[in-house]
N, C-alpha and C positions, 0 to 999 in steps of 0.2 A: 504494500500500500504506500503512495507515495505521500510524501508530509505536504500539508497545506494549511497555512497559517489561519486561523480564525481568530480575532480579536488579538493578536500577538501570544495567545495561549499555547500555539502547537510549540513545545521546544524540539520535536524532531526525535526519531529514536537513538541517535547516537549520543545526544545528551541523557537522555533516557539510561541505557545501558552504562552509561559511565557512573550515573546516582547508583546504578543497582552494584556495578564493581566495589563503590563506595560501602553502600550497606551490607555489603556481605563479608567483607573485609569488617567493619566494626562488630560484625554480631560472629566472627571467624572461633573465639573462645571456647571450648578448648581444641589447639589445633593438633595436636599427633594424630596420626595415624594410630591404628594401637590393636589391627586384630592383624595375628600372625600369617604369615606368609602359611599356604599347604601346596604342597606338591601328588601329585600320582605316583605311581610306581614307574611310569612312563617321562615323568620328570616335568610333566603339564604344567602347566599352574592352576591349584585349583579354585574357582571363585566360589567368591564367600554367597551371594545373593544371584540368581538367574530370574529376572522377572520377563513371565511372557504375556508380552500384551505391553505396545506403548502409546496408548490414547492416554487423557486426559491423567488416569489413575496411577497408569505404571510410569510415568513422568513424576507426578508429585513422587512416588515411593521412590525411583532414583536420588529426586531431586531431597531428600529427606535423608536418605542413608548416605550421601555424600555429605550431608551438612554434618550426621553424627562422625565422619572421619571411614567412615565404610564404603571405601573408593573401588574396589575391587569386584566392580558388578556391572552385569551386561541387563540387560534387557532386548527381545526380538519383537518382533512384528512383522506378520506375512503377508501385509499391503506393505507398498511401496512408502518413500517419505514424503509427507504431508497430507497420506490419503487415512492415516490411521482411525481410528474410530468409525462411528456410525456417520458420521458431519456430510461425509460428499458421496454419501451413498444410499443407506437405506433410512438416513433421516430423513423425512420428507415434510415435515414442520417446516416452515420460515423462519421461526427463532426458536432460541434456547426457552424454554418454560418456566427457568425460575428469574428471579430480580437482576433487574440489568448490573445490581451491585453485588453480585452473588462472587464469593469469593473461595478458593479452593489450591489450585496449583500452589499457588505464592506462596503458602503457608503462613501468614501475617507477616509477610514483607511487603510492603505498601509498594514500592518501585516494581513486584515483579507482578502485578494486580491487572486485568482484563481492562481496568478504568485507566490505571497509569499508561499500558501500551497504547488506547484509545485517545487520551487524551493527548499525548506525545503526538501524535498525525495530526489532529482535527480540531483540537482546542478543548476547553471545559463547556463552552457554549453548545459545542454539539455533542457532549454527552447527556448535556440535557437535557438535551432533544429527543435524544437516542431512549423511544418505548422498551423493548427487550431488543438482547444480542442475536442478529440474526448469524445463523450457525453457522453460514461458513463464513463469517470473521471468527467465532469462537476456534476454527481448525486455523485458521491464520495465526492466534497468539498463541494457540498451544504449541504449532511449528517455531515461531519464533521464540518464545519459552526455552523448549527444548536447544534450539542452537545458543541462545545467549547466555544456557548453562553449558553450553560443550556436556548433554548427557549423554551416555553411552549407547547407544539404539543401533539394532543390525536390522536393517527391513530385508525385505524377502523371503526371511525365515519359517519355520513353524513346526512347534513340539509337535512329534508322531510320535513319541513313546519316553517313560518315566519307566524307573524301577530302581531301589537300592543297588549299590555294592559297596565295598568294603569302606572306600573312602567318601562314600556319602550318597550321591543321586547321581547315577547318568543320566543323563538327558541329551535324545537324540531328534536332532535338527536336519528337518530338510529344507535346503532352497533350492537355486538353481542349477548350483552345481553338485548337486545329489545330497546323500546323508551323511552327518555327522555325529558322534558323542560328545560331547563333553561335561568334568563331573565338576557338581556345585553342591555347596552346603546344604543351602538354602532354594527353595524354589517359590515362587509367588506366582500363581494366576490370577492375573490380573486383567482378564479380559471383558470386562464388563458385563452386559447382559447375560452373554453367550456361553459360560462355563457354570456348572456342567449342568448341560440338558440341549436342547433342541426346540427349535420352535413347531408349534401345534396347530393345528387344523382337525377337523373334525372328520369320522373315518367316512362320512358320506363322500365327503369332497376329496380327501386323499385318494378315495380309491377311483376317480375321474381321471384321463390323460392327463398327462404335466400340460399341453399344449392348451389347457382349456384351465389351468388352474395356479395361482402362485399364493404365498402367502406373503405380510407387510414386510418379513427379513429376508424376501429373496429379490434379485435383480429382476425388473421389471421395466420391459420397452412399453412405455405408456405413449411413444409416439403411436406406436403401431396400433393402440385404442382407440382411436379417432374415430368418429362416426361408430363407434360400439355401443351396445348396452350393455354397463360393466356391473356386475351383483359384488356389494361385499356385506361381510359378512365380521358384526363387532359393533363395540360402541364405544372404544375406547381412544383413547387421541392417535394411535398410530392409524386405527378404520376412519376416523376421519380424515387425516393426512392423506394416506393415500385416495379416499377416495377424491378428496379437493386435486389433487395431482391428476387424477383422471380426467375429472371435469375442464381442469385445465388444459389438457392435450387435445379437448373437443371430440370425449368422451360422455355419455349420457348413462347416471351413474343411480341405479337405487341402491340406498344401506339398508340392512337387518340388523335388527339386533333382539335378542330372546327377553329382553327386559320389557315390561310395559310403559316404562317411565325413563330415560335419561337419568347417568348419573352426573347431578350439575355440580357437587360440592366434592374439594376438594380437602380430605384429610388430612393429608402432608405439609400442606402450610400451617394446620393446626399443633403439628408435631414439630415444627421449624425452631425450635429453640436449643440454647444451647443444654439447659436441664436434660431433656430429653436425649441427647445424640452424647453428652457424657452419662449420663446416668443407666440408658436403656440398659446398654450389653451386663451392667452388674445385676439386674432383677434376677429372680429365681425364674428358673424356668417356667414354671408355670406362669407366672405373669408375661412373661418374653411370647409367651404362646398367644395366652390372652389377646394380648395387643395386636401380634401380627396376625391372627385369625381375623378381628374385625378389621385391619387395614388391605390386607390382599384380599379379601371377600369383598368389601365393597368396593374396590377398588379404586384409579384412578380418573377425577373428569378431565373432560381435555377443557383447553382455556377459553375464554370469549374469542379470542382473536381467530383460531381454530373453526370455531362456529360459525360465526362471518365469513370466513375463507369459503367456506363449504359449501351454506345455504344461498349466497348472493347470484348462484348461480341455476337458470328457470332448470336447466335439466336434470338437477338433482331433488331425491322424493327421498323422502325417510321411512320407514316401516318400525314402527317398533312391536313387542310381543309379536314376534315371527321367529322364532327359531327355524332353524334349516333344519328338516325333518328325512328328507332322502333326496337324493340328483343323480340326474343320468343324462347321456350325452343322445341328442337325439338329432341327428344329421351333423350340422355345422355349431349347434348352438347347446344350451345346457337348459334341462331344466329341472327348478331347484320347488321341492314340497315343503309350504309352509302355512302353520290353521290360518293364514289370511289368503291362502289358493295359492297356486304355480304361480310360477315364475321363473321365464323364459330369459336367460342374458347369451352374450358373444363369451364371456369371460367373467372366471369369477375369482375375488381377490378375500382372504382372510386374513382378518386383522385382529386372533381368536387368541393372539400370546403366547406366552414361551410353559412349555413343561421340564419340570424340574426332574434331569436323571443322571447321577453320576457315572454311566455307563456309556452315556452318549459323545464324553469327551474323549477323544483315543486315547489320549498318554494315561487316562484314568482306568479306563475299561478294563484291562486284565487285572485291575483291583479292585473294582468297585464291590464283589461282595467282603474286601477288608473294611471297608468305608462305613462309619456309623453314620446314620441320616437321625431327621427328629424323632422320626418312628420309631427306630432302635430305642433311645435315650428316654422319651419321658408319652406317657400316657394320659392322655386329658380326660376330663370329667364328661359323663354324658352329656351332649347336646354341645360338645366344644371339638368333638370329631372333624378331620380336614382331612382326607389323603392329598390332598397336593401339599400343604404344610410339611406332612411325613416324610414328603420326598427332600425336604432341605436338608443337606450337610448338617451333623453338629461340630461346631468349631471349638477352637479352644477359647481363651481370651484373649491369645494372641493370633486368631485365627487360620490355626494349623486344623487341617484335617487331626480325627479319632477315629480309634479301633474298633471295630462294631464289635469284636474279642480281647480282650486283655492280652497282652503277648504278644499276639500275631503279627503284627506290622508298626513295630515301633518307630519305624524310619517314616510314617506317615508326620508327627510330627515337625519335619521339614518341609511340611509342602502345605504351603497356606493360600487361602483362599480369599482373593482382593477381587469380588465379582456379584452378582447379583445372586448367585447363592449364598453369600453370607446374612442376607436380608432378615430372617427368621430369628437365627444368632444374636444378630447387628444392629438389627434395623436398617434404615436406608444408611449406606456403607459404600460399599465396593462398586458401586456402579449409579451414584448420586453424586452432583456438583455440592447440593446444600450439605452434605453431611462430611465432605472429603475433610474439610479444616479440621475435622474432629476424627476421621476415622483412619487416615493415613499412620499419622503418629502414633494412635494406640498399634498399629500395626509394626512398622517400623522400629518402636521401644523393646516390644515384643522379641522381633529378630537380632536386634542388640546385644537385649541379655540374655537370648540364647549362645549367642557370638561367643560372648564373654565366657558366659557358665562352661560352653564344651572346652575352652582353653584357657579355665579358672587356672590350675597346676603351672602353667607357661606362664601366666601373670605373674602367679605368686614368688614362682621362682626368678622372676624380673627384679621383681620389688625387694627380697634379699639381695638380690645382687645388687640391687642400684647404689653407687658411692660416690658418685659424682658431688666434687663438695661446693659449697656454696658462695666457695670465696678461698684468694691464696693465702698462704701465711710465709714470711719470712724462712729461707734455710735453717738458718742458728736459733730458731725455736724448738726447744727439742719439744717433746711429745711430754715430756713431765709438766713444760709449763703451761703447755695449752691445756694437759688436766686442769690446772693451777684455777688457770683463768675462767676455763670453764664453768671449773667449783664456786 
């Protein structure tokens, strides 16, 4: 983005990054390095942290563990650079959903803040202009973010398989030029929505050719919808995104949704404090359940702006209480059974949400029955039953995978989970802007004093050794007088 002065406000981003050189250098305390060098039997080096996934979340977690002196970590990602996240792909929103001051990466460094790199181009006048962030500037400062920290990221990558050995985790990467191992301490999925589980469709619509069917997280040529009548099928901000997306390509779009009502109220701003997002993860379990049963049950509304988007357009119809009841392809076209009658589309789009399964991730699967979920862990009261709840990971407090048997896979805790399944656990966490300030760190502290505890003995023996004195003394001092003096 090029700098353009408003009211003499834009200082430009080179002034910009010189403040942040500045701030980060004042707040530098304490600076050692201080977790030991490990080798392989191979003579590798081996890193202390591998986080895969570098959208929004596995940035702050880099950008976190290089601030504690935990320099010796990569991070991948199997989009190219600057494509990571959902932002230029399967977000189809116009902006980001939460407050245009919503604060996250930075970690409470004011210079590294979505408003600082904004206002550095545009001035203060047009941020306050500026309604909500439309997302692909949010993928603009998360790239710049990343380069103005020099963080470590390999794109093209992508874990296909996890498993202990001797010296910690292999982890085997493929990119372009075929597969690789390499072993880390540490592992963090960190991949937002997507880990672990798969997104969902209903088995009417699955079992329909792919040619006549996609759901809101697959690619979707919405030019080629033009003059269609496109069915979707949801009520939730992504089924109306993409259906506004259709309508936009001069597509003629009805939505379903099995509700009789819109859901217009938004829970998660009611939970947006900072009480909540420190306090949640310490509740007992059974309150932790409580709370996440009525917040993933009623889910989320999409925004006013969303709705506008949608409705301002004559060829879109709403249907509500329509569940999709059965479809079949009948020549070129689909038609879909619901108690308000057929209904005939060109294409139909579900916007039905992600199911929660640890089996569905590869580098997980040949573990997932080591894997404890909530089901394993805790039992709810009649009338508080959820199997989709049961499907979430139980984490630890530092958000390591557990053993769904005592013994069996201790090496699970090194593989923590910074993703939409820690929700349950966490609350909104691993794949939330509002909660990142707050959930990164407990993360990150986490893998610290793991760091530490596995090479407590290495410390300790440091710290006898250290002799280094704090000042010289004189030759002809002998060693009786500096008792002397001392005494």
């Amino acid at each position: 983005m090029e700098t353009r002065q408003i009211g003499q406000q834009a200082i430009g981003l080179a002034a910009l990054e010189a403040r942040i050189a500045r701030d980060l250098a004042l707040i530098a305390y304490p600076e050692p390095r201080w977790v030991p060098e490990r080798f392989s039997a191979s003579g590798e080096r081996i890193l202390d942290v591998l986080v895969v996934g570098a959208g929004q979340g596995g940035l702050a977690i880099l950008f976190a563990l290089m601030r504690d002196r935990i320099t010796n970590v990569l991070a991948i990602d199997r989009k190219p650079e600057g494509a990571e996240g959902p932002w230029r792909d399967i977000a189809r929103m116009e902006t980001l959903r939460s407050w245009k001051t919503v604060t996250g990466p930075d970690l409470d460094i004011p210079s590294l803040t979505f408003q600082a790199w904004f206002e550095a181009q545009r001035g203060t006048d047009a941020f306050a202009a500026l309604d909500k962030i439309p997302k692909e500037l949010w993928a603009d400062y998360l790239l710049w973010f990343r380069r103005t920290l020099c963080l470590p990221v390999r794109n093209g990558a992508d874990l296909v398989a996890l498993a202990p050995c001797r010296e910690g985790l292999a982890a085997t990467l493929r990119d372009g030029a075929g597969e690789a191992t390499l072993i880390a301490r540490k592992v963090v999925l960190a991949t937002g929505i997507e880990t672990p589980g798969r997104w969902w469709m209903p088995d009417v619509v699955a079992a329909l050719p792919a040619r006549f069917r996609a759901h809101t997280g697959d690619a979707i040529d919405f030019a080629a919808l033009a003059g269609k009548h496109v069915a979707v099928l949801g009520a939730g901000a992504s089924a109306f995104d993409n259906a506004a997306t259709a309508l936009e390509h001069g597509a003629r779009v009805t939505l379903c949704c099995r509700r009789p009502v819109l859901q217009r109220v938004q829970p998660y701003k009611q939970i947006s404090y900072a009480g909540f997002f420190r306090g949640f993860p310490s509740l007992p379990d059974a309150d932790r359940w409580k709370w996440m049963n009525h917040l993933l049950s009623v889910r989320e509304a999409f925004p006013r702006e969303t709705w506008e988007r949608t409705t301002r357009h004559a060829g879109f119809t709403l249907l509500t209480g329509a569940p999709w009841l059965g479809a079949r392809v009948l020549g070129d076209r689909v038609e879909i059974d619901t108690p308000r009658g057929v209904l005939a589309a060109d294409f139909i789009i579900c916007g039905t949400g992600f199911e929660m399964d640890v089996a569905a991730q590869p580098a997980l699967a040949p573990h997932a029955r080591l894997i404890a979920t909530w089901g394993d862990r805790y039992r709810p009261p009649a009338g508080q039953e959820n199997p989709r709840l049961a499907k979430f990971p139980y984490l630890t407090p530092g958000f390591a995978l557990t053993e769904r048997v005592p013994d069996t896979a201790p090496w699970l805790a090194d593989v923590h989970l910074f993703s939409f399944g820690a929700t349950v656990s966490f609350g909104p966490s691993g794949s939330s802007i509002n909660a990142m300030k707050f959930a990164v760190p407990r993360l990150t502290q986490a893998l610290a004093a793991d760091l530490f505890r596995a090479d407590a003995e290495e410390h300790y023996r440091a710290l006898v050794a250290y002799d280094t004195p704090e000042f010289e003394v004189p030759d002809e001092m002998s060693a009786a007088q500096l008792g002397t003096a001392a005494a």
